[in-house]
C-alpha positions as CSV (number, residue, x, y, z in Angstrom):
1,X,0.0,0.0,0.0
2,X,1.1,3.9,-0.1
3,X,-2.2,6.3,0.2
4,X,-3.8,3.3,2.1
5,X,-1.1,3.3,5.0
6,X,-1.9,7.3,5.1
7,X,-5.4,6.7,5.8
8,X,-4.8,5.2,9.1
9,X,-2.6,8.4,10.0
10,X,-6.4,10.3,9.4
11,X,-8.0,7.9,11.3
12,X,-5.3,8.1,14.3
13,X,-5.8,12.0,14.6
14,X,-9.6,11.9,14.6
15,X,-8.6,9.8,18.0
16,X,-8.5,12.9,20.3
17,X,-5.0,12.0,21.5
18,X,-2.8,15.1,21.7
19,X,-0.1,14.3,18.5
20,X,0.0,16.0,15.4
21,X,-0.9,15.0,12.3
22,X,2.2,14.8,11.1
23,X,4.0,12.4,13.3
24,X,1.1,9.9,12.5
25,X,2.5,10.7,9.0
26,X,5.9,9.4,10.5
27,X,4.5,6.3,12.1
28,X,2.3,4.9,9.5
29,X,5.4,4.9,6.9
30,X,7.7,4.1,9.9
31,X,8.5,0.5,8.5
32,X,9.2,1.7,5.0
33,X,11.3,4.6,6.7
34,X,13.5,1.8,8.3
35,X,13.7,-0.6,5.4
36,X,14.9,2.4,2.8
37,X,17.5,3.0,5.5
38,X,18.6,-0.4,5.9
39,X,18.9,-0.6,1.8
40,X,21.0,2.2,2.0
41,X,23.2,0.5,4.2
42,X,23.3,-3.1,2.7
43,X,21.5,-4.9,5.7
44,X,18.4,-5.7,3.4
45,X,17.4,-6.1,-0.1
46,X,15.8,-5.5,-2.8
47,X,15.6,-5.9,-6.6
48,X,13.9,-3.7,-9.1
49,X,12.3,-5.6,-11.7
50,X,10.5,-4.8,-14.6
51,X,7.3,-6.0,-14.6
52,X,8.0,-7.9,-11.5
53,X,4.2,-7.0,-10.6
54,X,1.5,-5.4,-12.4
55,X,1.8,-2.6,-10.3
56,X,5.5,-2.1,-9.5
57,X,8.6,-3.3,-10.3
58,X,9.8,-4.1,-6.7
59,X,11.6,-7.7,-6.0
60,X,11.5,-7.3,-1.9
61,X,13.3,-10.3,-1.3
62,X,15.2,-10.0,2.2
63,X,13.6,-7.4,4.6
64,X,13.3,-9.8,7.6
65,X,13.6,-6.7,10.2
66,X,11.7,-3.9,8.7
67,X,8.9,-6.4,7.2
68,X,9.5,-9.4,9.0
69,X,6.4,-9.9,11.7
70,X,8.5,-10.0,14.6
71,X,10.6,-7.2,13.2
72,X,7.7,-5.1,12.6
73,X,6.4,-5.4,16.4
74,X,10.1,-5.0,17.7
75,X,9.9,-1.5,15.5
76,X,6.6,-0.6,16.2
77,X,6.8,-0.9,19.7
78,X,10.4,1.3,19.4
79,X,8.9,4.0,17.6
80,X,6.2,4.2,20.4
81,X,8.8,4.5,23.0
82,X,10.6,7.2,20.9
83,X,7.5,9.5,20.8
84,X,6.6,8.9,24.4
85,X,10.1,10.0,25.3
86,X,9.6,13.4,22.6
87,X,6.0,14.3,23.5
88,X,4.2,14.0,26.9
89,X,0.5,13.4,25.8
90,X,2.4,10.2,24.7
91,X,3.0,8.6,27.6
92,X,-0.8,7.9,28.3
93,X,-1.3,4.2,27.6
94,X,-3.5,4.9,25.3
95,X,-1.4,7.4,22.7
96,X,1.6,5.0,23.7
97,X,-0.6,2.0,22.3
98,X,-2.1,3.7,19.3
99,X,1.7,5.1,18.4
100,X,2.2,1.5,18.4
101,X,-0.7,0.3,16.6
102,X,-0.6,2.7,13.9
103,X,3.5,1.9,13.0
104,X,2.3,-2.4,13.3
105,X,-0.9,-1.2,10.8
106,X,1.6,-1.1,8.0
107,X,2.2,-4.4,8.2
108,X,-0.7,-5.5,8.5
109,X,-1.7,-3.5,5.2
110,X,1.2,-4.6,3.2
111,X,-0.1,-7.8,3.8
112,X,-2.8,-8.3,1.0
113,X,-0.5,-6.2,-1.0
114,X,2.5,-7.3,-1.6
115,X,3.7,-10.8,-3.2
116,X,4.5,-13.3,-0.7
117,X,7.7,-11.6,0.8
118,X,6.9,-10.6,4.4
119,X,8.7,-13.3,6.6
120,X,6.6,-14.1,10.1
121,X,10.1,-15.1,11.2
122,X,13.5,-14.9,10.3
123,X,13.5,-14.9,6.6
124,X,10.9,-17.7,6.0
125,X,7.3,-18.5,6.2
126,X,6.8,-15.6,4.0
127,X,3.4,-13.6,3.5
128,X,1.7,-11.8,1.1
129,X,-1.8,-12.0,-0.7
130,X,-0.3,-10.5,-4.0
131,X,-3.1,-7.9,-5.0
132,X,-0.3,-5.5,-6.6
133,X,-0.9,-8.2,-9.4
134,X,-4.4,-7.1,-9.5
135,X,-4.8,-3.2,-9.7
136,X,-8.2,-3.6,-10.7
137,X,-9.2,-4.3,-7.1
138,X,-5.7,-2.8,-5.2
139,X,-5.9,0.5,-6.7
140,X,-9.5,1.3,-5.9
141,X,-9.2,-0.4,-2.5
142,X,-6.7,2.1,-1.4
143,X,-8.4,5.0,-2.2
144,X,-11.7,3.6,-0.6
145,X,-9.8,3.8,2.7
146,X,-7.9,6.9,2.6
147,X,-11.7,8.3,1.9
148,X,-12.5,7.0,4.8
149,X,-9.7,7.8,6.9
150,X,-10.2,11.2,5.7
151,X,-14.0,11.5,6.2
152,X,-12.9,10.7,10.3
153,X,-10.6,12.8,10.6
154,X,-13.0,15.7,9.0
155,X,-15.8,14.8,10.8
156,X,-14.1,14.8,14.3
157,X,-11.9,18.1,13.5
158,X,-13.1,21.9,14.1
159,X,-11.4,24.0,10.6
160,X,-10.9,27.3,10.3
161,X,-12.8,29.0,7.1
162,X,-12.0,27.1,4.1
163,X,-10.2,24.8,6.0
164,X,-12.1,22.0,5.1
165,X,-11.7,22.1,1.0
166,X,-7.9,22.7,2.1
167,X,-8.0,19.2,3.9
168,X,-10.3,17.6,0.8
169,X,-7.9,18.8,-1.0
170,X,-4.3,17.4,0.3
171,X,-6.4,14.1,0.3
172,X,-7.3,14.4,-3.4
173,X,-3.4,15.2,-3.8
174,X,-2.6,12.0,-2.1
175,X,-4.8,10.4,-4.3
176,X,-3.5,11.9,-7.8
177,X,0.0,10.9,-6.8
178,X,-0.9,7.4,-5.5
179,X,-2.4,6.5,-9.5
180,X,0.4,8.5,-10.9
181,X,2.7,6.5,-9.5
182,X,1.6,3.1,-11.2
183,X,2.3,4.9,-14.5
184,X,5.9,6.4,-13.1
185,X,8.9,4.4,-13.3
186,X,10.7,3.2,-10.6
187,X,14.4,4.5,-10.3
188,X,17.2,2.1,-12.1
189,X,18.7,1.2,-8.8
190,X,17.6,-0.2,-5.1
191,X,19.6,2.8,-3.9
192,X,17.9,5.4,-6.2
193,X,14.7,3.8,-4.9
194,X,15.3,4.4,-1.4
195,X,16.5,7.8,-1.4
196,X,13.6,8.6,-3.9
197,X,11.1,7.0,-1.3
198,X,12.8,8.8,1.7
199,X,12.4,12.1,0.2
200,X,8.7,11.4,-1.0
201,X,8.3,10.7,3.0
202,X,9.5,13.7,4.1
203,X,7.8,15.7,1.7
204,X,4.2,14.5,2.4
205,X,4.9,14.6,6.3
206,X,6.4,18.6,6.2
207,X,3.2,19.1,3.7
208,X,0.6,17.0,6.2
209,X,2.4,19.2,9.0
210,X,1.5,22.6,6.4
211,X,-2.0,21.8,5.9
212,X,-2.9,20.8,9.3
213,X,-1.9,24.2,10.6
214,X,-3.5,26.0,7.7
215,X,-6.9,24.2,8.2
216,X,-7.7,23.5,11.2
217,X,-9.1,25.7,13.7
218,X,-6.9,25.5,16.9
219,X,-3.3,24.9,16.9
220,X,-2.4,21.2,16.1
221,X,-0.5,19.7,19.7
């Protein structure tokens, strides 16, 4: 998934606990975050192959700690500890669990996503119910639930004038540039990939962080 993990970053804010949109941003891409860096660094791997899927052209086939079920806890539960230690309202149980819960939900989306290549231990057992191969139903899946994670976030959130269409607005963004992306090739190299990925991270978090303070009606905390 991409647009699809984003949804669960909406649905996290509508929550009422104290974190800013933006950091959900962080956490729901917090395993792809991790896995770009340990491409960059040669602990895991990955191929880029034409045609590989119907969708993409990414061969994931060694990630056992960013994609790896026990990896994905071990980071989920890490990243919770990281924001609890950076922002108060955090240390509830509650914002602690759903830190948590939002960073595992990428997982558990990738899962009827990607091709069998999500190990539940190690590097073996590997998961994946392979609906990249089938965009007809993929594609309109994903934007179905970033809808929805938008329309509860909206629904739950106080805007300032205009705000609203501002927010409607970075969602219909996220959705242009999920279906342009099936039609945009993927960089020549696993490296090229990762540092394109990384920067396409930051960008949508700094521009989630943007919009929040230009549409809603209080101060984002």
């Amino acid at each position: 998934m991409f647009v699809g993990h984003y949804a669960v970053s909406l649905a996290a804010r509508s929550t009422g606990v104290a974190l800013p949109l933006w950091l959900w941003f962080v956490a729901v891409q917090w395993l792809d975050i991790v896995l770009d860096v340990l491409v960059l660094t040669g602990v895991e791997k990955i191929r880029i192959v034409e045609g590989f899927t119907e969708t993409n052209g990414l061969d994931l086939y060694y990630m056992p700690f960013s994609h790896g079920l026990l990896g994905a806890v071990a980071l989920s539960l890490a990243l919770a500890a990281i924001v609890a230690a950076a922002f108060p309202s955090a240390r509830q149980p509650l914002a602690f669990g759903l830190v948590a819960l939002a960073s595992f939900s990428h997982w558990l989306l990738d899962v009827p996503m990607h091709t069998p290549d999500m190990p539940l231990y190690d590097d073996t057992a590997k998961v994946g119910l392979g609906l990249w191969n089938h965009p007809e139903v993929g594609v309109p899946l994903e934007l179905a639930v970033l809808v929805l994670g938008a329309w509860l976030y909206i629904r739950s959130t106080t805007f300032a004038e205009r705000g609203k269409a501002i927010m409607w607005g970075f969602v219909a963004l996220l959705g242009v540039l999920h279906v342009a992306s099936l039609f945009t090739p993927l960089p020549s190299s696993p490296n090229g990939f990762a540092v394109t990925a990384l920067a396409a991270y930051v960008g949508l978090t700094a521009l989630a962080a943007w919009v929040e303070r230009r549409a809603v009606a209080r101060p984002a905390t």
